[in-house]
VEXKEKOL-793174 format. One line per 10 residues: their letters; for each residue x, y, z of N, C-alpha, C. Coordinates in pm, whole numbers. Layout:
N
a> X Y Z X Y Z X Y Z  ...
// end
This chain:
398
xxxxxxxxxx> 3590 6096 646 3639 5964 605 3649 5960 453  3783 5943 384 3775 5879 231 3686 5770 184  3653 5812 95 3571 5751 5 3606 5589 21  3746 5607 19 3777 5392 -17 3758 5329 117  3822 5447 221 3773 5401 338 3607 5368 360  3554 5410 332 3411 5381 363 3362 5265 276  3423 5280 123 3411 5142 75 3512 5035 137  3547 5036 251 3569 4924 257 3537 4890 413  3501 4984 481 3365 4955 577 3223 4859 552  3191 4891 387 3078 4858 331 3115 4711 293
xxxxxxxxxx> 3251 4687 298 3318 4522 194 3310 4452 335  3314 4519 428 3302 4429 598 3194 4381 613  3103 4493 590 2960 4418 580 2914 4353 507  2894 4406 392 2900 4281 255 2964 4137 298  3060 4118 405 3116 4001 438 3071 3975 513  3039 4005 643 2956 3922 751 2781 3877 685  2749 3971 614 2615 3919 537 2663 3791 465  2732 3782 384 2758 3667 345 2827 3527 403  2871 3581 484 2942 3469 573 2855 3392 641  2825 3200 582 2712 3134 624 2807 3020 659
xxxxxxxxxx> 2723 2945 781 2786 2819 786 2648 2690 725  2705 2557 745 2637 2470 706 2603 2334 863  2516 2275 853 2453 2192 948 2438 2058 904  2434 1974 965 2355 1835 886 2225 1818 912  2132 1837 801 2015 1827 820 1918 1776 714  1844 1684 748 1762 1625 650 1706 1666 525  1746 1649 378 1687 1753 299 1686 1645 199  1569 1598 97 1549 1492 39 1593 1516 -86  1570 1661 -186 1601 1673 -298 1755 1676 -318  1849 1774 -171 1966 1752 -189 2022 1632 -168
xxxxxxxxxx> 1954 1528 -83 2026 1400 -112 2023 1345 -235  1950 1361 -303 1917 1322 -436 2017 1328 -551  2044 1493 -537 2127 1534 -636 2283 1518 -601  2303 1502 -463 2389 1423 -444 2437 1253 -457  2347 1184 -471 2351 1044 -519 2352 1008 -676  2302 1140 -694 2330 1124 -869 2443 1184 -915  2520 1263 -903 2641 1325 -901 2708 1213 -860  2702 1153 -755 2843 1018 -709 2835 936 -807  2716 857 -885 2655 777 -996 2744 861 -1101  2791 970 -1134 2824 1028 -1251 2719 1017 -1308
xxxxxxxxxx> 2586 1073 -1294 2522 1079 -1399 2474 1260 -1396  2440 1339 -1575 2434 1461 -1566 2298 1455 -1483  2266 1568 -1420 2170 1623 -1343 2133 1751 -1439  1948 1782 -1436 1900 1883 -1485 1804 1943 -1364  1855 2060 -1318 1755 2095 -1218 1684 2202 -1255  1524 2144 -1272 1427 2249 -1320 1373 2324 -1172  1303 2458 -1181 1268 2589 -1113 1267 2654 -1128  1181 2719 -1092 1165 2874 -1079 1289 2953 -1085  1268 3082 -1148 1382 3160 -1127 1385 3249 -981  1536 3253 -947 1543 3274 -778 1498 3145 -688
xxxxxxxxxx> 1494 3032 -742 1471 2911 -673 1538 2912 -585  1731 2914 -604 1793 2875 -553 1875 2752 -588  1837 2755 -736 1920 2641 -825 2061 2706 -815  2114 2777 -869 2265 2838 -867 2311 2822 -784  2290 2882 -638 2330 2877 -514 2376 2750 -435  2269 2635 -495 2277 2488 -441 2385 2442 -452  2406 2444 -616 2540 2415 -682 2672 2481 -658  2684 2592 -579 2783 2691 -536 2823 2600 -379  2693 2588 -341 2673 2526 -191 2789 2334 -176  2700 2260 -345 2706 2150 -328 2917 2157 -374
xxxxxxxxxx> 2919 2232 -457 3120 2217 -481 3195 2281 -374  3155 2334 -303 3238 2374 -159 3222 2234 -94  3064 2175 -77 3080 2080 60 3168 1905 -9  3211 1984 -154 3250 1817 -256 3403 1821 -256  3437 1956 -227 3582 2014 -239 3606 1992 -435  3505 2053 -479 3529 2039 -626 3539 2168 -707  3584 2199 -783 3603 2397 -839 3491 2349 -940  3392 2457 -911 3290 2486 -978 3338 2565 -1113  3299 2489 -1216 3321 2588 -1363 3177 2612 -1404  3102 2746 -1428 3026 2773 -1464 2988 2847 -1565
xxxxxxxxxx> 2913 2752 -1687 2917 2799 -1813 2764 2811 -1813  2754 2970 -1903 2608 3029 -1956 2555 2978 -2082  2490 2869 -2095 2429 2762 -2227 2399 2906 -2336  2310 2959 -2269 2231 3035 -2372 2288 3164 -2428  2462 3236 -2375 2546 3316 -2392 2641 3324 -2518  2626 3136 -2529 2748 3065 -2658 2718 2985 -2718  2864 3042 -2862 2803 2939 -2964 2778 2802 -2963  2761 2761 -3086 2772 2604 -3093 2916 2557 -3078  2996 2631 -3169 3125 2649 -3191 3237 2638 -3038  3161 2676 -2966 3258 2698 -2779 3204 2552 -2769
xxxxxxxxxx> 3117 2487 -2779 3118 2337 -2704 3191 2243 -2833  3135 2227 -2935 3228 2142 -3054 3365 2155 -3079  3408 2285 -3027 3513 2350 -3060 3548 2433 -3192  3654 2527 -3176 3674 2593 -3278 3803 2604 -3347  3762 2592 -3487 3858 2544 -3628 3974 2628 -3582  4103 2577 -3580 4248 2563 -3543 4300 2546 -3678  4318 2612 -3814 4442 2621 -3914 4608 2601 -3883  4651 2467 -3915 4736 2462 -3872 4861 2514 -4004  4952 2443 -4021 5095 2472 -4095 5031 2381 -4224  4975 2286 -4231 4931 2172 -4354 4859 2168 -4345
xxxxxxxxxx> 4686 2217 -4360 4567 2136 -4331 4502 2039 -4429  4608 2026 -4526 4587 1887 -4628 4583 1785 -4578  4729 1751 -4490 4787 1663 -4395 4766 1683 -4290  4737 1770 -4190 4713 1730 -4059 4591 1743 -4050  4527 1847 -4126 4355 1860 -4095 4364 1969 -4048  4198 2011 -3992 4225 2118 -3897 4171 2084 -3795  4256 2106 -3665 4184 2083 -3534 4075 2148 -3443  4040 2085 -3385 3918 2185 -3276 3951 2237 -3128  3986 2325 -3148 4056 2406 -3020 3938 2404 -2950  3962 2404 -2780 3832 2339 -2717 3846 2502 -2632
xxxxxxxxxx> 3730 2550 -2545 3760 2679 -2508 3810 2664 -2368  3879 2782 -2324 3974 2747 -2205 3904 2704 -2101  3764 2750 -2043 3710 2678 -1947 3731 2475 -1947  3746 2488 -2067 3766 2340 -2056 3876 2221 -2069  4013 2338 -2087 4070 2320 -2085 4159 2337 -1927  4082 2424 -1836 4123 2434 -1696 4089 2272 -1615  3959 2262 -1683 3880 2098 -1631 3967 2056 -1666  4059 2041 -1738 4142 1898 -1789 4241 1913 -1712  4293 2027 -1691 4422 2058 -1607 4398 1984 -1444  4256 2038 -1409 4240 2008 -1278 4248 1858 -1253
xxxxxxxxxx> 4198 1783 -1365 4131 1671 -1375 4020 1650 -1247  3970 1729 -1192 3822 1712 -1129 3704 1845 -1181  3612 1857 -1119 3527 1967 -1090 3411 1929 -1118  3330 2016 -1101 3156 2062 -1150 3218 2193 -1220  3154 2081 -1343 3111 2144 -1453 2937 2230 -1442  2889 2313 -1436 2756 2355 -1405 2724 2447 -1545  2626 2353 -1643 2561 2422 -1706 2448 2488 -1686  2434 2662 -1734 2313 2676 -1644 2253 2771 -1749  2104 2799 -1722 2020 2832 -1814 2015 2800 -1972  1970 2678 -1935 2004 2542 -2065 1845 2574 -2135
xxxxxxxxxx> 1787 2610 -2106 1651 2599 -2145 1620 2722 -2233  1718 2801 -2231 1700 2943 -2293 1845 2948 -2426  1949 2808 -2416 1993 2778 -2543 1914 2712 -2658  1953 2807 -2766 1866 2764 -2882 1907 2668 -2917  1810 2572 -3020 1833 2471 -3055 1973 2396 -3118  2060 2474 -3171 2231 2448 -3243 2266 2416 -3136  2257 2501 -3060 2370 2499 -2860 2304 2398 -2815  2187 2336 -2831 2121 2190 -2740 2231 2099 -2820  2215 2077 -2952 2291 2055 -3045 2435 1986 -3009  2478 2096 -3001 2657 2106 -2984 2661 2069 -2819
xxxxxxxxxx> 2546 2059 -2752 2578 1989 -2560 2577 1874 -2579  2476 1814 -2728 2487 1650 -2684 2615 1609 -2665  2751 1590 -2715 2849 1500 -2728 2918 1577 -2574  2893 1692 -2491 2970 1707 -2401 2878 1622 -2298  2758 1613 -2282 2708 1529 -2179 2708 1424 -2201  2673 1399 -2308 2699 1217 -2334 2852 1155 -2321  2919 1228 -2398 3057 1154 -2441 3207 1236 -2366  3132 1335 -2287 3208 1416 -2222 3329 1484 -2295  3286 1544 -2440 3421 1561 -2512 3344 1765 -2531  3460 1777 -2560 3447 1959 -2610 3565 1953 -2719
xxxxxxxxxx> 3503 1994 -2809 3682 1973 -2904 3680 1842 -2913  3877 1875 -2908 3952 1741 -2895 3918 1710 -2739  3912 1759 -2667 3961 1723 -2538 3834 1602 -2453  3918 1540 -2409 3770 1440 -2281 3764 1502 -2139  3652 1498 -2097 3712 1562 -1926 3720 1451 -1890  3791 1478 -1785 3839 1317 -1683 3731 1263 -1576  3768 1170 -1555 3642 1105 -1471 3633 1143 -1364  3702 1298 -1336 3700 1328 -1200 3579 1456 -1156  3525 1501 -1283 3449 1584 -1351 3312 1524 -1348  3196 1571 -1265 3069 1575 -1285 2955 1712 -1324
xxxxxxxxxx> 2881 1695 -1384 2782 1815 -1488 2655 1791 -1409  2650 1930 -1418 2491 1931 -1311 2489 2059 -1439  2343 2082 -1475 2255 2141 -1546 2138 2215 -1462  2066 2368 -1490 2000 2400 -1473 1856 2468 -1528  1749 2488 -1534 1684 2515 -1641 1518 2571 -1583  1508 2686 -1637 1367 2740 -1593 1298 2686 -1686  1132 2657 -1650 1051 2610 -1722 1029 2752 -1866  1003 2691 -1974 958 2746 -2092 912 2878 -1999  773 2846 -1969 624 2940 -1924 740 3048 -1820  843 3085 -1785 910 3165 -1678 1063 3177 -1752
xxxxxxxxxx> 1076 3093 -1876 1201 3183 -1891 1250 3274 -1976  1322 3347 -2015 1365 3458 -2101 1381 3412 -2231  1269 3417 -2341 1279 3360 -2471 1299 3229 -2468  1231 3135 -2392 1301 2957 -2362 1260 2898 -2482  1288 2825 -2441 1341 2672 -2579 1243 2521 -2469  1179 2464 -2575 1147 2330 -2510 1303 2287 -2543  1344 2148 -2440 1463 2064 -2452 1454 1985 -2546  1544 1976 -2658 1549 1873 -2783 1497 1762 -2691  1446 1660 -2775 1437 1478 -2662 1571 1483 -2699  1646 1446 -2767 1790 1398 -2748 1868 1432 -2605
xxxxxxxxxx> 1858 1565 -2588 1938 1611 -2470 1852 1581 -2389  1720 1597 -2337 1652 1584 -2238 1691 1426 -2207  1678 1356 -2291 1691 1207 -2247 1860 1133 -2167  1926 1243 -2179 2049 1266 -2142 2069 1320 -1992  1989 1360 -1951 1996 1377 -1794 1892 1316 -1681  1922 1329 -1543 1825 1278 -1462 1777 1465 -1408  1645 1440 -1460 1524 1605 -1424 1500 1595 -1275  1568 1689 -1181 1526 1686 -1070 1456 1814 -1050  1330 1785 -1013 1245 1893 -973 1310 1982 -868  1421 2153 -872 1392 2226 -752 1277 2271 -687
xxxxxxxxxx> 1228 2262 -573 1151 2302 -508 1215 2399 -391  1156 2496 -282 1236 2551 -195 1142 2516 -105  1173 2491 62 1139 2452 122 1191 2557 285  1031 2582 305 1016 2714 348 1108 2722 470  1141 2616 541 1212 2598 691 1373 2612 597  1413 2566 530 1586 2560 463 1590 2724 445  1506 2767 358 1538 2934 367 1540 3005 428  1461 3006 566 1445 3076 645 1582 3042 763  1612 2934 775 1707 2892 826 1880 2933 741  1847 2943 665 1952 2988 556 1986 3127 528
xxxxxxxxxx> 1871 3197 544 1937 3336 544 1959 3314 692  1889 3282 804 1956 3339 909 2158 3275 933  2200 3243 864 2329 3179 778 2329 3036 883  2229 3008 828 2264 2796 823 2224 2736 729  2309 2694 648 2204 2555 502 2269 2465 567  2190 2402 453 2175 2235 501 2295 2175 440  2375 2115 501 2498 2044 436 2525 1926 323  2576 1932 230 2552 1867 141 2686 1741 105  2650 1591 157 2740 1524 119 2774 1422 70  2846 1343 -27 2808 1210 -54 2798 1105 35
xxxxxxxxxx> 2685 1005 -55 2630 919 14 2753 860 54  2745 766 174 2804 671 219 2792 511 140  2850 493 77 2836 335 42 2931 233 96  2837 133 150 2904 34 201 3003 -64 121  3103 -107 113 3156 -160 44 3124 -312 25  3093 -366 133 3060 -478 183 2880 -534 96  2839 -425 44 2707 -459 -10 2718 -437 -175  2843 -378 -223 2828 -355 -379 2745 -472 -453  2851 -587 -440 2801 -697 -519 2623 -755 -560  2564 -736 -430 2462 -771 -378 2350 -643 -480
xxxxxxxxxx> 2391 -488 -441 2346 -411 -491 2326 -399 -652  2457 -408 -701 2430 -402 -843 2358 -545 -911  2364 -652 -793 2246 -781 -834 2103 -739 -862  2131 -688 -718 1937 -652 -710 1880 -527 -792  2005 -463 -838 1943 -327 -964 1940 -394 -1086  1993 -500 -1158 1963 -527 -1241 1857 -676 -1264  1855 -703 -1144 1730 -808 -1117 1589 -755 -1144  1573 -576 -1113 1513 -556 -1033 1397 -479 -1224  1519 -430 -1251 1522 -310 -1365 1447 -447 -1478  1589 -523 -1476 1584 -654 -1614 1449 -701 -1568
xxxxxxxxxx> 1407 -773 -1461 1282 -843 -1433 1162 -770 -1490  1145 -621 -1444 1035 -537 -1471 1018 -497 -1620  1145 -507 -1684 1176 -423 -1807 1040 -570 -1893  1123 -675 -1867 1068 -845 -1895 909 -839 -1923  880 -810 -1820 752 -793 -1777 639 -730 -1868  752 -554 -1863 685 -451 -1913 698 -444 -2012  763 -486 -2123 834 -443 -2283 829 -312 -2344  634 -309 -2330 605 -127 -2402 704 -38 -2345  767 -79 -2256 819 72 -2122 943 64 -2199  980 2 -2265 1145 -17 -2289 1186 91 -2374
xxxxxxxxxx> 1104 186 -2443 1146 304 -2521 994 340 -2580  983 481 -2530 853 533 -2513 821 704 -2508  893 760 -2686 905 886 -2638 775 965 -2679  746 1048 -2581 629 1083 -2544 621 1176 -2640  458 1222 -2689 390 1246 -2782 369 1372 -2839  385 1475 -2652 414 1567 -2649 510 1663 -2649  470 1830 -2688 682 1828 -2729 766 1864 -2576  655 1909 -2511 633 1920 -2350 727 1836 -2272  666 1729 -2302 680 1618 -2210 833 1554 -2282  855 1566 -2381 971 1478 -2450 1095 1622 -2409
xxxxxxxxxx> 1059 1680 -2369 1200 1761 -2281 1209 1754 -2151  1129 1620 -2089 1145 1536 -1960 1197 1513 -1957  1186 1393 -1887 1228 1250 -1843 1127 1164 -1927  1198 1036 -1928 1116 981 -2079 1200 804 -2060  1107 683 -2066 1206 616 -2085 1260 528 -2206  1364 508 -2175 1447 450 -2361 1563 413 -2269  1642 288 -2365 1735 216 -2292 1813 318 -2237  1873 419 -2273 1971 501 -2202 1923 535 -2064  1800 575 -2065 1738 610 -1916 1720 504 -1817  1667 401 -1850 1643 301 -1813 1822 233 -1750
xxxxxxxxxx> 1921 252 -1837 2038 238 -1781 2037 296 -1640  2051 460 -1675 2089 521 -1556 1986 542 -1428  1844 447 -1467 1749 398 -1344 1843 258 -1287  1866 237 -1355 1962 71 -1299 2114 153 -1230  2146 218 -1273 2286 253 -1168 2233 351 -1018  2131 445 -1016 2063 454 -932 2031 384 -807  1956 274 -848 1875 190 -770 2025 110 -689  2097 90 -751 2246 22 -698 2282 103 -639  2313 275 -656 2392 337 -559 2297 325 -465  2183 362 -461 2063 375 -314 2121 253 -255
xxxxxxxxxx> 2068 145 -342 2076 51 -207 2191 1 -156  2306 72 -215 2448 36 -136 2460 175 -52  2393 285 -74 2384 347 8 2305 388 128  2212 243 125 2085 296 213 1988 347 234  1979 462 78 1878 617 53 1723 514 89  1691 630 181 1538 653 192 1444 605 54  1327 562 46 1262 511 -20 1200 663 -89  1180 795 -20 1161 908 -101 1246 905 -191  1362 965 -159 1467 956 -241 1498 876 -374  1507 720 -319 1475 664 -446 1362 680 -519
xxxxxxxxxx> 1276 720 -510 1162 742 -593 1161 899 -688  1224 1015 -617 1281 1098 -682 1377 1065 -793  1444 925 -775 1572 996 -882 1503 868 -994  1406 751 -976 1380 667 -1073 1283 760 -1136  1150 853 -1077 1105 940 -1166 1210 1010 -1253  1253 1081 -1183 1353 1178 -1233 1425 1136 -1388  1439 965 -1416 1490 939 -1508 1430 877 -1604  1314 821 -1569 1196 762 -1667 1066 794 -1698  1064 922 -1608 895 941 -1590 835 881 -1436  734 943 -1420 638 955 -1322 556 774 -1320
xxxxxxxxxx> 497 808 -1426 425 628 -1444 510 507 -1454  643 497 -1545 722 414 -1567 768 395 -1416  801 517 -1358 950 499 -1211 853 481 -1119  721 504 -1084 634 456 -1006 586 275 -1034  544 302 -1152 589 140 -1191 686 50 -1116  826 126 -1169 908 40 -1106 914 44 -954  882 111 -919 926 108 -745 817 26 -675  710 10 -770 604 -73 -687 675 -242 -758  720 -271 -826 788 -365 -880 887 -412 -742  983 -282 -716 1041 -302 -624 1041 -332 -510
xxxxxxxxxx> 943 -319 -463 854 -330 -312 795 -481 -328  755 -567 -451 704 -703 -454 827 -750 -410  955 -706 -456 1042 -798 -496 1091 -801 -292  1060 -712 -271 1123 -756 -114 982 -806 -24  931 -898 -57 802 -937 -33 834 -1107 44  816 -1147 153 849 -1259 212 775 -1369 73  843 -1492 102 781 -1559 0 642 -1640 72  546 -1630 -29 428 -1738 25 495 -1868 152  558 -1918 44 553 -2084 120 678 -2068 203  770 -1939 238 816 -1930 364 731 -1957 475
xxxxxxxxxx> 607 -1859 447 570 -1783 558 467 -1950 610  404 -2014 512 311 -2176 501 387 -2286 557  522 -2228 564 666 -2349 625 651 -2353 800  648 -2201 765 654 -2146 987 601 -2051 976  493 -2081 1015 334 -1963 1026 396 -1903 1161  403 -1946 1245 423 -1936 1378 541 -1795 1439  632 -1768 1288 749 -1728 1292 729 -1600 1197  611 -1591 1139 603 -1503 984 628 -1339 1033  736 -1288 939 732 -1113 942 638 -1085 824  584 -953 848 479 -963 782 518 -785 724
xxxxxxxxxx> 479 -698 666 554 -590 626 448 -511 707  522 -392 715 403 -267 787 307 -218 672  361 -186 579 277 -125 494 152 -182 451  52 -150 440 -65 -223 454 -73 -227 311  -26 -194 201 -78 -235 52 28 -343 50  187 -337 125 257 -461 117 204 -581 196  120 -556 296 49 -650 397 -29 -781 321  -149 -634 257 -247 -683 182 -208 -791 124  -62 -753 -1 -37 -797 -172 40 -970 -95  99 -996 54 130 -1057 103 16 -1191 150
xxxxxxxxxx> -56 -1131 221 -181 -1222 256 -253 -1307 97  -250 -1201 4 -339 -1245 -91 -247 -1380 -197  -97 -1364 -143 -21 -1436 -200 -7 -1586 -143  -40 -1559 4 -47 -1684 85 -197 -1770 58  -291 -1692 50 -387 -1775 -9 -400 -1827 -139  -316 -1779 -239 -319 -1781 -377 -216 -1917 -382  -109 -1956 -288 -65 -2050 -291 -118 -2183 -226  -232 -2107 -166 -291 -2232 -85 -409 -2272 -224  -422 -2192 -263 -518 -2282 -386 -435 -2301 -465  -313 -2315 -517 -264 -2408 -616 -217 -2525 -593
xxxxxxxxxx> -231 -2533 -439 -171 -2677 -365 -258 -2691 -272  -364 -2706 -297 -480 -2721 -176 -428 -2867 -68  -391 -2838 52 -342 -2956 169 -394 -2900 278  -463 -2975 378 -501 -2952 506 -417 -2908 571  -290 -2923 576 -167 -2858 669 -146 -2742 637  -141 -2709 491 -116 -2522 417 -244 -2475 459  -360 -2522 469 -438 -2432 527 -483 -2352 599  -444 -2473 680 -446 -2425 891 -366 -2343 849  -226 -2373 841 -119 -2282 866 -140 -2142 809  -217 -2142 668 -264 -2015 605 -338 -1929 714
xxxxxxxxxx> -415 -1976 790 -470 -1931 909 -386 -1873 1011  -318 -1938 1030 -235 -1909 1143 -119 -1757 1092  -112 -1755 979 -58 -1627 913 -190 -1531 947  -302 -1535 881 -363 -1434 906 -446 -1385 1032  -441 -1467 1151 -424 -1425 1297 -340 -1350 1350  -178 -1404 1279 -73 -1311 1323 -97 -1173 1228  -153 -1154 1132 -183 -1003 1044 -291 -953 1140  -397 -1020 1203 -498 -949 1256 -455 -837 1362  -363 -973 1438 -272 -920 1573 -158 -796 1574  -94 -789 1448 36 -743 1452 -53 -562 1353
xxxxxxxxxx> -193 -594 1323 -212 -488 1209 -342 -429 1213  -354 -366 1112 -495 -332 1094 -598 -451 1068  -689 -472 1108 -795 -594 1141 -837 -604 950  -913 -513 942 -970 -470 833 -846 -538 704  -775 -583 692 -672 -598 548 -744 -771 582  -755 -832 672 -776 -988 694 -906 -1014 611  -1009 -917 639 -1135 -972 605 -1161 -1040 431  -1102 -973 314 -1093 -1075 212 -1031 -1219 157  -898 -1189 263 -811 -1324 220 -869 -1410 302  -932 -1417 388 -1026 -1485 532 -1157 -1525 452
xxxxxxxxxx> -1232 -1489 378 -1321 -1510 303 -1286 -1588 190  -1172 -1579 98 -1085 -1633 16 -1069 -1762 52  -987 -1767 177 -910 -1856 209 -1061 -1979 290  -1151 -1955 291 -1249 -1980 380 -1313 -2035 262  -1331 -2037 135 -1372 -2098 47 -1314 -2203 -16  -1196 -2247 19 -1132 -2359 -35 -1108 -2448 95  -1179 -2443 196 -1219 -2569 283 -1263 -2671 305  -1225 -2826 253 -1274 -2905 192 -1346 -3001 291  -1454 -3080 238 -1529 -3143 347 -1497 -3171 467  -1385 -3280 410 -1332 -3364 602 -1255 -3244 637
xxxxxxxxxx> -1193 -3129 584 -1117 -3035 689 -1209 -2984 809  -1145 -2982 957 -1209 -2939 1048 -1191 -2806 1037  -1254 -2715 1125 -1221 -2558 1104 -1123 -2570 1235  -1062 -2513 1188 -901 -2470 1322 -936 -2363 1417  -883 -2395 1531 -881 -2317 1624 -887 -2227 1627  -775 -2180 1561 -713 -2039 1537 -829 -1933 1455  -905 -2006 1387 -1058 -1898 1299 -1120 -1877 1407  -1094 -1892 1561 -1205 -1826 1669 -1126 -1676 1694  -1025 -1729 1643 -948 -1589 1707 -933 -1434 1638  -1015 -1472 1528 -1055 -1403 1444 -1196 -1346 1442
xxxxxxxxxx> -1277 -1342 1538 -1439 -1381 1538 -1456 -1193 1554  -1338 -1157 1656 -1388 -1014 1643 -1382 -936 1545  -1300 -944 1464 -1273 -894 1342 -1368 -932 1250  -1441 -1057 1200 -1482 -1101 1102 -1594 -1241 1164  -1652 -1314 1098 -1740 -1436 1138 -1679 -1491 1036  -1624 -1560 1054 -1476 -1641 983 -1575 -1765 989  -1578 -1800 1103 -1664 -1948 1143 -1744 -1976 1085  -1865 -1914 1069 -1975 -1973 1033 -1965 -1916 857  -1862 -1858 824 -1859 -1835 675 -1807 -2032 594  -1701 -2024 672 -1648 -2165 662 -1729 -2282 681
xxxxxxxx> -1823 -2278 781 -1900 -2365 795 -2014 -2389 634  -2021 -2265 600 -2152 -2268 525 -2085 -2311 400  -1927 -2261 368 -1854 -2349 235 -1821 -2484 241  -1829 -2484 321 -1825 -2672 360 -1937 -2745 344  -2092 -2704 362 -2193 -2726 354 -2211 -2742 179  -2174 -2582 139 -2210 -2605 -4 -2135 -2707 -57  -1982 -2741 0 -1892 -2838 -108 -1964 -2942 -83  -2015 -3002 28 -2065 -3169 54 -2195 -3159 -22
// end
């Protein structure tokens, strides 16, 4: 057999090895980086080397129908992203222009793609430099890419990469940091040729309005609240090539929280991409912010006890009960009382017993002489001695 013949026995195989299909299957980080990509916002995906960062992004512009352009950060100058000096016929009068390099000039042609910067962490500081105005302002040169064009970034930690660079804060504060992780069932499932399919979220159209209310209700309310959080770059040089928050981040936590909830995303998910853009403490912050805000109101639930949804989550349970009693002492009435009762029978019934026993004690102390004790505190007796706690605050008030 000739030589080419056999190389191309070997290109058959080389092809069925590579030949993979894709599945729909639950995968939290790729939903992620898919909801931030539809948001247009840049993505930085930190990992290990051989993570499987490259591949994702090879994976995610096939399933986007988008032409992947893939540029090496740490290969080129400053000069390839700012562009390079163009001498024209007058440069008195016309100047000289900035010829932008052809990769980016194909983006313009296409007017779509992924753009994929990769091993960003191992460009020296000029090249962090010369990326700000392409991620921020989307320019190279003269040229803009079109809005059909999204940038996903990749980056090994310092401690694992080849001569690395901490991330200027400028640029770091410029993307949403999604942690790669690999996840032992996707690989194993993946070489045997199945990944997990990667696609944009679904957004309802019918909920935009509503959504971008409640992201900036949600963001503005907490921001209100919080002030220190409003720009807060961290101390370390570590940590300031995070995620970090400052109004820009804090923006692209507010377009986030709108695509999720017009898209539905899982409460993991959202919690991945608000870390991802402010930090760990700040985006945990906010998401517990977020969770009050969908919190039944007290004096709903004091209106029609009888009728009350009550949340599953037992720290939302809790922060619920303690709100219904907290309104019964700012309006102390024999009718909000009972009825306060009659809420936390239905928590005993519908939940864990154990969340009743403080607001029951709480609520059992603002029982005023002539109030009788209600029915409904017998129904509580297994859980707690509700009764004779009440009895004995009534004793002390007279």
């Amino acid at each position: 057999m000739l030589t080419s013949a056999r190389l191309d026995v070997a290109n058959d195989l080389l092809g069925l090895l590579r030949d993979s299909g894709t599945e729909p299957r639950p995968d939290t980080q790729l939903e992620a980086l898919t909801l931030a990509v539809a948001a247009d916002l840049p993505v930085l995906l930190w990992g290990e080397p051989g993570i499987g960062k490259t591949a994702a992004l090879g994976q995610l512009a096939e399933a986007l129908d988008l032409p992947l352009t893939t540029v090496i950060a740490s290969v080129h100058e400053p000069s390839d992203f700012s562009g390079l000096p163009v001498i024209g016929d007058d440069p008195a009068v016309q100047g000289v222009p900035m010829a932008p390099p052809d990769w980016a000039v194909r983006l313009v042609r296409a007017g779509r793609g992924l753009l994929f910067l990769d091993e960003l962490s191992t460009a020296p500081p000029a090249v962090q430099a010369a990326l700000l105005r392409v991620v921020l302002e989307r320019r190279i040169g003269t040229l803009r890419l079109p809005p059909g064009v999204r940038i996903v970034a990749a980056a090994n930690p310092r401690s694992s990469a080849a001569d690395g660079w901490e991330l200027s804060p400028p640029l770091a504060n410029r993307f949403v940091h999604l942690q790669w992780v690999h996840d032992h069932d996707v690989v194993v499932r993946g070489l045997g040729g199945t990944w997990p399919r990667a696609s944009l979220p679904r957004l309802d159209p019918a909920l935009l309005p509503d959504a971008v209310a409640y992201a900036r209700r949600a963001v503005c309310g907490f921001l209100a609240a919080r002030p220190a959080l409003v720009h807060q770059l961290p101390t370390s040089e570590t940590r300031r090539g995070g995620p970090w928050p400052s109004p820009r981040s804090w923006e692209m936590a507010l377009f986030l929280v709108a695509f999720a909830t017009a898209a539905g995303t899982s409460r993991e998910v959202l919690s991945l991409l608000v870390r991802a853009t402010v930090g760990d403490g700040p985006g945990l912050e906010l998401l517990a912010a977020l969770d009050r805000m969908d919190l039944p109101d007290p004096e709903t639930l004091l209106a029609d006890p009888g009728n009350a949804v009550l949340p599953e989550r037992g720290d939302l349970r809790q922060a619920v009960l303690d709100g219904v009693v907290e309104a019964v002492r700012k309006r102390p009435e024999r009718s909000r009382w009972e009825a306060a009762w009659v809420v936390l029978v239905k928590a005993m019934e519908t939940g864990a017993p154990d969340l009743v026993v403080v607001p029951a004690g709480d609520l059992a102390a603002l029982r005023r002489e002539d109030w009788d004790v209600p029915a409904a505190i017998d129904r509580l007796t297994g859980a707690i001695s509700v009764s004779r706690r009440a009895d004995r605050e009534g004793v002390r008030a007279a």
